[in-house]
N, C-alpha and C positions, 0 to 999 in steps of 0.2 A: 446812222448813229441814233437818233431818234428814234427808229422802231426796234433798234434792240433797247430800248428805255420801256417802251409801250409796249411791246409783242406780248414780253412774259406777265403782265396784269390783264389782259383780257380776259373776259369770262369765258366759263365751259363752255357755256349757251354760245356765243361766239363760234369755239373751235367746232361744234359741234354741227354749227352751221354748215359751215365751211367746206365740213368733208361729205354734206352733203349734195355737192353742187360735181364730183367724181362722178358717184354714184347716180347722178342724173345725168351724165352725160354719158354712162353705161348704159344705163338701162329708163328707156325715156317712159316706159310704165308707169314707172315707180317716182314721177318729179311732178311737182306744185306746179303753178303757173309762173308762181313769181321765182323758181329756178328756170324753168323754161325760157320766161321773157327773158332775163338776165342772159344765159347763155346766147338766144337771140342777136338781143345789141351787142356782146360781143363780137359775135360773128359779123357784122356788120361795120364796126368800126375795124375790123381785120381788112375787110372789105376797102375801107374809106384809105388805108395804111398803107393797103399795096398800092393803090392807083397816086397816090401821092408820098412815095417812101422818103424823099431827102425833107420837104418843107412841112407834110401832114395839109391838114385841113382851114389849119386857122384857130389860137386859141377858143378854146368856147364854143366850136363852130360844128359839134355834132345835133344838135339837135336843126340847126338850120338846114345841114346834109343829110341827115336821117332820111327822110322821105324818098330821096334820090336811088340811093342805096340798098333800103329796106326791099327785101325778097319775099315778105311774108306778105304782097298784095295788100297791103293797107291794115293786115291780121292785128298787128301791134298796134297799130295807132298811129297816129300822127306826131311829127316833131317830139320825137320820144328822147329822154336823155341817153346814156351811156351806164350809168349806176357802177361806174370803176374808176379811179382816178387815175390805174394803170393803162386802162385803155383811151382814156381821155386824153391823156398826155403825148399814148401814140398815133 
């Protein structure tokens, strides 16, 4: 209910964003770092999803798992967030 209130007032800049995060995961040439990383953690909290599908990992508890899970050899960082509230939650 709520984001049909908010969805249609976001800015262009917003949607604009948005669709460029397809297109980096088309064609990984053509993407920022900060699409890359993003794409990263999610793949990561996919990661954290499956190995615990009924309970998840514990409110809050990706960056504390991040490290565990993290496949990019330490590339991204340490105790790295999520940057999705969609995948946070899963």
């Amino acid at each position: 209910m709520t984001a049909a209130l908010i969805l249609p007032v976001l800015a262009d800049e917003y949607w604009t964003r948005m669709q460029t995060i397809n297109s980096a995961a088309n064609d990984p040439e053509e993407t920022d770092g900060s699409i890359r990383g993003r794409l990263h953690f999610w793949e990561v909290a996919l990661l954290m999803a499956s190995d615990h599908p009924l309970t998840g990992i514990r409110h809050n508890a990706y960056s504390h798992f991040f490290n565990r899970y993290d496949f990019s050899g330490g590339e991204s960082g340490k105790d790295r967030a999520v940057h999705s509230s969609r995948f946070g939650v899963l």
